[in-house]
N, C-alpha and C positions, 0 to 999 in steps of 0.2 A: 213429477218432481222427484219422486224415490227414485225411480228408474235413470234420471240424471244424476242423483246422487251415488247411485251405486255403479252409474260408469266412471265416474270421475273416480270414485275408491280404485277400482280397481285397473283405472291407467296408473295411477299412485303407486299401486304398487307392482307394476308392470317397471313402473321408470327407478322403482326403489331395486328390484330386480337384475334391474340394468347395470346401477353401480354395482351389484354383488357379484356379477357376471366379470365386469371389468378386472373388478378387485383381483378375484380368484383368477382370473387368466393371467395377471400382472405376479401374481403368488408363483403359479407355472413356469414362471424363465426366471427364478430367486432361484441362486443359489447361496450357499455360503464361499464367504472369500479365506485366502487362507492366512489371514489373521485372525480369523476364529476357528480354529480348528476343532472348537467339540460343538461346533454347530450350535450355540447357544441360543444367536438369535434370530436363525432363521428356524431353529425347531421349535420357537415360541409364536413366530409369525404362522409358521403354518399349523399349528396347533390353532392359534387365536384367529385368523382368517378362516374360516371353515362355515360350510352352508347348514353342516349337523347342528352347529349349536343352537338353540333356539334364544337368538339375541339378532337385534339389528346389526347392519354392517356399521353403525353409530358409537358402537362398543367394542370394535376391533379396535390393535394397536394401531396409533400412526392416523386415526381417521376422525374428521370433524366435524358434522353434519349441520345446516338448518333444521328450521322449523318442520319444516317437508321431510326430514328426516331423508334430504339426497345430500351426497358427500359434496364438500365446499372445501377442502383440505387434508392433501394426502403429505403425510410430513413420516418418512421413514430411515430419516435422515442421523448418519453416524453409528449404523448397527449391522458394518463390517460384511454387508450385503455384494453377491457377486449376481451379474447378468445380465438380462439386457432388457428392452423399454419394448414392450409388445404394443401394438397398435389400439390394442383394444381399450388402452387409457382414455383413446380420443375420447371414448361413450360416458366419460363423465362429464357431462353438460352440464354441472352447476360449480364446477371445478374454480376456485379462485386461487388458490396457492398447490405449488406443487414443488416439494424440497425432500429429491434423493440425496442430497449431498454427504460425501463422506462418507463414499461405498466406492466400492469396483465395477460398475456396473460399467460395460463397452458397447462397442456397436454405435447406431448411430438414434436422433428421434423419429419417431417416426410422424409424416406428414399428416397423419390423422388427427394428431394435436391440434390441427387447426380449427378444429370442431369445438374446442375449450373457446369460445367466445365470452366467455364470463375472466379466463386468467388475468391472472393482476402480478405474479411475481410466478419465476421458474427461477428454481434452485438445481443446477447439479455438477456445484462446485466440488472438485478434487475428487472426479471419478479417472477412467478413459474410456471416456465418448470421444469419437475420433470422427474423421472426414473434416468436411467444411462446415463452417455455422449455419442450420438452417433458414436458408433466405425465408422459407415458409412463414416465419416468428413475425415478420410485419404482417401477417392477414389478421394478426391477434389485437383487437383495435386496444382492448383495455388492458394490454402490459405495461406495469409500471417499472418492477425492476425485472431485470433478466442477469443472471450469473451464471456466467460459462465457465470460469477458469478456473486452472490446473487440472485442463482435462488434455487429448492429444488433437486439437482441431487444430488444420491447415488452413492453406489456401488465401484468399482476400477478407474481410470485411467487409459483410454485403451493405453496400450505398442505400438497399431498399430499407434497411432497421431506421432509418430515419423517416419514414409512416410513422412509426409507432411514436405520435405525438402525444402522449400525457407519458413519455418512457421518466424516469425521474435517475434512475440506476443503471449504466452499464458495465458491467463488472466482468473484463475478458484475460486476465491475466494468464502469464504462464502458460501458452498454448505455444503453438508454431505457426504463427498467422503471418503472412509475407505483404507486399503490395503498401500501396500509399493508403492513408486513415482517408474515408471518402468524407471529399469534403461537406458533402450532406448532413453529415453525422450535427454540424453545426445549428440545423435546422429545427433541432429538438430543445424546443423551446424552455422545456421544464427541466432539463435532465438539469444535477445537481452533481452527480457522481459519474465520472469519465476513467476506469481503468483498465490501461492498454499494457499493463508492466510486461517486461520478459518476455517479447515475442521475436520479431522480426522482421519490423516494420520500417518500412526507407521511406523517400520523399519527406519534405520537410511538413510540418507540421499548417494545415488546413488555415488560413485567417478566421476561417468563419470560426472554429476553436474557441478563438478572444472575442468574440462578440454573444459569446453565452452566458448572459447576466445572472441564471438560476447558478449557474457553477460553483460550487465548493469545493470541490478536490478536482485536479487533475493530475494523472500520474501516467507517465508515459517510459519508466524507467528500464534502463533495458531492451533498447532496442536499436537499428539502422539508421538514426533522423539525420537528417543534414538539413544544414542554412541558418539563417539569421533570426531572433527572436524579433519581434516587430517593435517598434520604437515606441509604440504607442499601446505597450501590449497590454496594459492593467485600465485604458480606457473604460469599459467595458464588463470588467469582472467583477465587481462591487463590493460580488458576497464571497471571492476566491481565500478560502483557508490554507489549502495544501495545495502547492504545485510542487510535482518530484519529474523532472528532468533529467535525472544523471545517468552517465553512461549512455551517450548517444555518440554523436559525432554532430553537434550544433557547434554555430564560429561566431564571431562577430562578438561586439560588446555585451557585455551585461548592462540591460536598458535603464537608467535611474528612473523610467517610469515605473519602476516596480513598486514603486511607495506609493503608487497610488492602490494598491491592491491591501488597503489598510489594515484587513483584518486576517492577514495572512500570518499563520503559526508553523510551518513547515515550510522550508522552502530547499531545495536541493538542485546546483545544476554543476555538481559535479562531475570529473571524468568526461568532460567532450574539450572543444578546443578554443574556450574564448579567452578573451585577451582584452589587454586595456586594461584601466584601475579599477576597485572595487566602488561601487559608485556611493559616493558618501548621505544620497538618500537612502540605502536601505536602513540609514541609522532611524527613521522614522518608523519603519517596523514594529511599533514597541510590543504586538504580540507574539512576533516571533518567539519560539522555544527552540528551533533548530535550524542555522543556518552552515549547509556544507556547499561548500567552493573549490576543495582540493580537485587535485591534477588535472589543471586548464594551465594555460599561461600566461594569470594574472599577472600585473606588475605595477610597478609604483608603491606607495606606504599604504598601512592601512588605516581606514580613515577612523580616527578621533571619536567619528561619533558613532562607532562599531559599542562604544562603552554605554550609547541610551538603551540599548536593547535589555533590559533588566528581566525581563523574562527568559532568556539566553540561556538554556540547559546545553547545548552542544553548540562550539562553535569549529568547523572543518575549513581549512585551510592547506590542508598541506599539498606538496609539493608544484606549488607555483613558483615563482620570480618576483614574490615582493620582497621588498628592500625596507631599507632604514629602521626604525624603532620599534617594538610593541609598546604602544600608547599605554599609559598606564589606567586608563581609565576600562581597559579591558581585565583588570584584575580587581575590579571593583563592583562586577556583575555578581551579586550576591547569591545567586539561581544557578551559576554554571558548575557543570557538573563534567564535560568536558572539552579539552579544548587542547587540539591540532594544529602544530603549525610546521610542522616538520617539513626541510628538502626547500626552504627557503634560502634568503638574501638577508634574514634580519640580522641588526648585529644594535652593539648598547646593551644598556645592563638591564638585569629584572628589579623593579618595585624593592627600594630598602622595607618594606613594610607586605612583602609576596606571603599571599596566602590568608590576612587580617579581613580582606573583603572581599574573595570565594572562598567561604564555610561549608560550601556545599560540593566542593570541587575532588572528584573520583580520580580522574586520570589526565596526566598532563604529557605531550607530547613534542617536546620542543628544538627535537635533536636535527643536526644538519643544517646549523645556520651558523652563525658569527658572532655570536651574540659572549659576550665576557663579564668576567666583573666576578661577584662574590655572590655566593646562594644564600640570601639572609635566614636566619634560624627564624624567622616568622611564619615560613614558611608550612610549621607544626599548627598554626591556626586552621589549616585545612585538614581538620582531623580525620576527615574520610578520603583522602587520597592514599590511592592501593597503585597507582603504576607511574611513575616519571623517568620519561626519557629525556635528557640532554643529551645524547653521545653527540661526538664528534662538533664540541663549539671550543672556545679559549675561555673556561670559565676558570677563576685562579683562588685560591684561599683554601683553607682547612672545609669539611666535609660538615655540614652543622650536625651538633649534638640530635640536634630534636630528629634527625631522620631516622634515627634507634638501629635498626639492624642494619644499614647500609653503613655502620662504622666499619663494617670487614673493609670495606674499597679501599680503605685509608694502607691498610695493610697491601693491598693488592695493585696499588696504582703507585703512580707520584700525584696527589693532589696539590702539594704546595706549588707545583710547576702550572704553567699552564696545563690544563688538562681537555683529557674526552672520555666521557663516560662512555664505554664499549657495549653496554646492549642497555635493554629496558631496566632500567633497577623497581624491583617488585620492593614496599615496602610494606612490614607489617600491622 
């Protein structure tokens, strides 16, 4: 029994050994980046990583350990570290979290990480690791989140990351990733978090997508898409918070099944090319905090019940082709904080009563329509508004008192004629 007892000590610390091995050869390709230019913290890593000192690898910077006292968490994350991912990482076999994020580190990972059979999360957001994403990362059964972006990876999206079935996070933003989203990706059953933003990605957007009932965020902003949103597209999504769409090249209608996406707080499909009116269910939204729609080309009035959305901190409209009125009941969202309509068709006058029921209203943007009439002094009830543009509408009357330092215009213009405010009037 001793003699079993004293092999098992010292495979222990044979495999204790091992991390310290790994550690230090992962020390060896650390440099400092040159945002740290007195070497701050990489002369304290290699001062505190060191085999002299008579402490476990347990007590270095950055390190996590078990009960075993083998590493379970390398977190060196945001101390301006330059280099590259030496293979020798692979040799930490109790490894669950591993977050360089927020260094320089380049090169590529290397495929010994596949050995990590225990990881659960890879962090190494906003280095430049470069090449393709390694397809390797599906051999790893137990990743849950994985975060690659704002690093310099190309090429496709490998089809095979959809193995990694308990994935909960995929976070690829800001790379240079080409090729259609495979539609496998759909098949990850738990994922919750989908972010594709700012790459360059074409082909339209996967169905299997809308059939991911974990989903709470999808954001695909920023990139090549074409085609049509599906008619049925919030069937599906139960738990969808945030969808950010904007800046693609998507067409077609804006689907009124989006009210079915009940618990949705962001939503953005600006900057691509749909058309048709704004569909008067997303006035059922009512968690929304941010809806932007500017430069498509909508058209038609906007609907009435844009005014249930009382959550409504941003509302983005501009430069469509809608027509007729602003409803007044869009100046009675108490919560809004901004609100774009610029580079429209509106014309009619604003609220005798503008600005009594958004108290919370920062910046108004309403220039480039048709819109006349008289600017009421109530207007000073939005006592945190710092920017309004009207240029270029037919508004007519004196200049109200309450806008305080924009009395110069009176000097500077003809307000009593019909007028157009000529840039953003900043007030103070």
């Amino acid at each position: 029994m001793l003699v079993v007892a004293f092999d098992h000590f010292t495979a222990c610390l044979a495999n204790i050994a091992t991390d310290e091995a790994a550690l230090l050869a992962f020390k060896s390709h650390i440099s400092s980046s040159s945002s740290d230019p007195n070497n701050n913290n990489v002369v304290g890593l290699q001062t505190n990583w060191s085999s002299s000192i008579p402490s476990s690898v347990c007590t270095w910077i950055g390190i996590t350990c078990n009960g075993r006292h083998r590493v379970t968490a390398l977190d060196i994350s945001s101390m301006q570290l330059h280099g590259t991912i030496p293979p020798h990482l692979g040799n930490l076999s109790f490894l669950i979290s591993l977050d360089i994020s927020n260094n320089t580190f380049h090169g590529d990972l290397p495929e010994e990480l596949t050995h990590l059979r225990r990881l659960k999360l890879i962090d190494v957001t906003r280095n430049n690791l470069s090449g393709t994403i390694p397809s390797f990362l599906s051999l790893l059964p137990n990743l849950r989140f994985v975060y690659l972006s704002n690093n310099q990876y190309s090429g496709e999206i490998p089809s095979s990351l959809s193995n990694l079935t308990n994935l909960q996070e995929l976070r690829i933003q800001r790379n240079f990733l080409q090729g259609k989203i495979p539609p496998e990706i759909g098949n990850l059953h738990y994922l919750t978090f989908l972010d594709l933003q700012g790459n360059r990605l074409t082909g339209s957007i996967p169905p299997s997508i809308f059939n991911m009932t974990s989903l709470t965020t999808l954001a695909i902003i920023h990139n090549r898409l074409v085609g049509k949103l599906p008619l049925d597209i919030c069937d599906n999504l139960p738990n969808l918070e945030v969808l950010l769409l904007s800046t693609n090249n998507l067409d077609g209608l804006i689907p009124p099944n989006l009210q079915k996406c009940s618990k949705l707080q962001l939503l953005t499909l600006s900057g691509n090319e749909f058309t048709g009116p704004i569909p008067r269910e997303l006035g059922n939204l009512t968690m929304l905090t941010v809806l932007h729609l500017g430069e498509n080309h909508l058209e038609g009035e906007l609907p009435v019940e844009i005014g249930n959305l009382q959550n409504l901190q941003v509302l983005g409209l501009r430069n469509n082709k809608l027509n007729g009125t602003i409803p007044a009941e869009v100046f009675n969202i108490s919560a809004l904080q901004i609100l774009t309509m610029y580079g429209n068709q509106l014309s009619g006058s604003l609220p005798s009563d503008l600005g009594i029921g958004t108290p919370s209203l920062e910046e108004v943007y309403l220039g480039s329509n048709e819109l006349s009439g008289r600017i009421a002094p109530t207007i000073s009830n939005s006592s945190k508004l710092t920017l309004l543009d009207l240029a270029h509408n037919k508004f007519t009357g004196p200049i109200p008192d309450s806008l305080g330092s924009l009395e110069f215009l009176a000097k500077s213009y003809s307000w009593e004629v019909t007028i157009s405010l000529m840039s953003h009037l900043l007030l103070s």
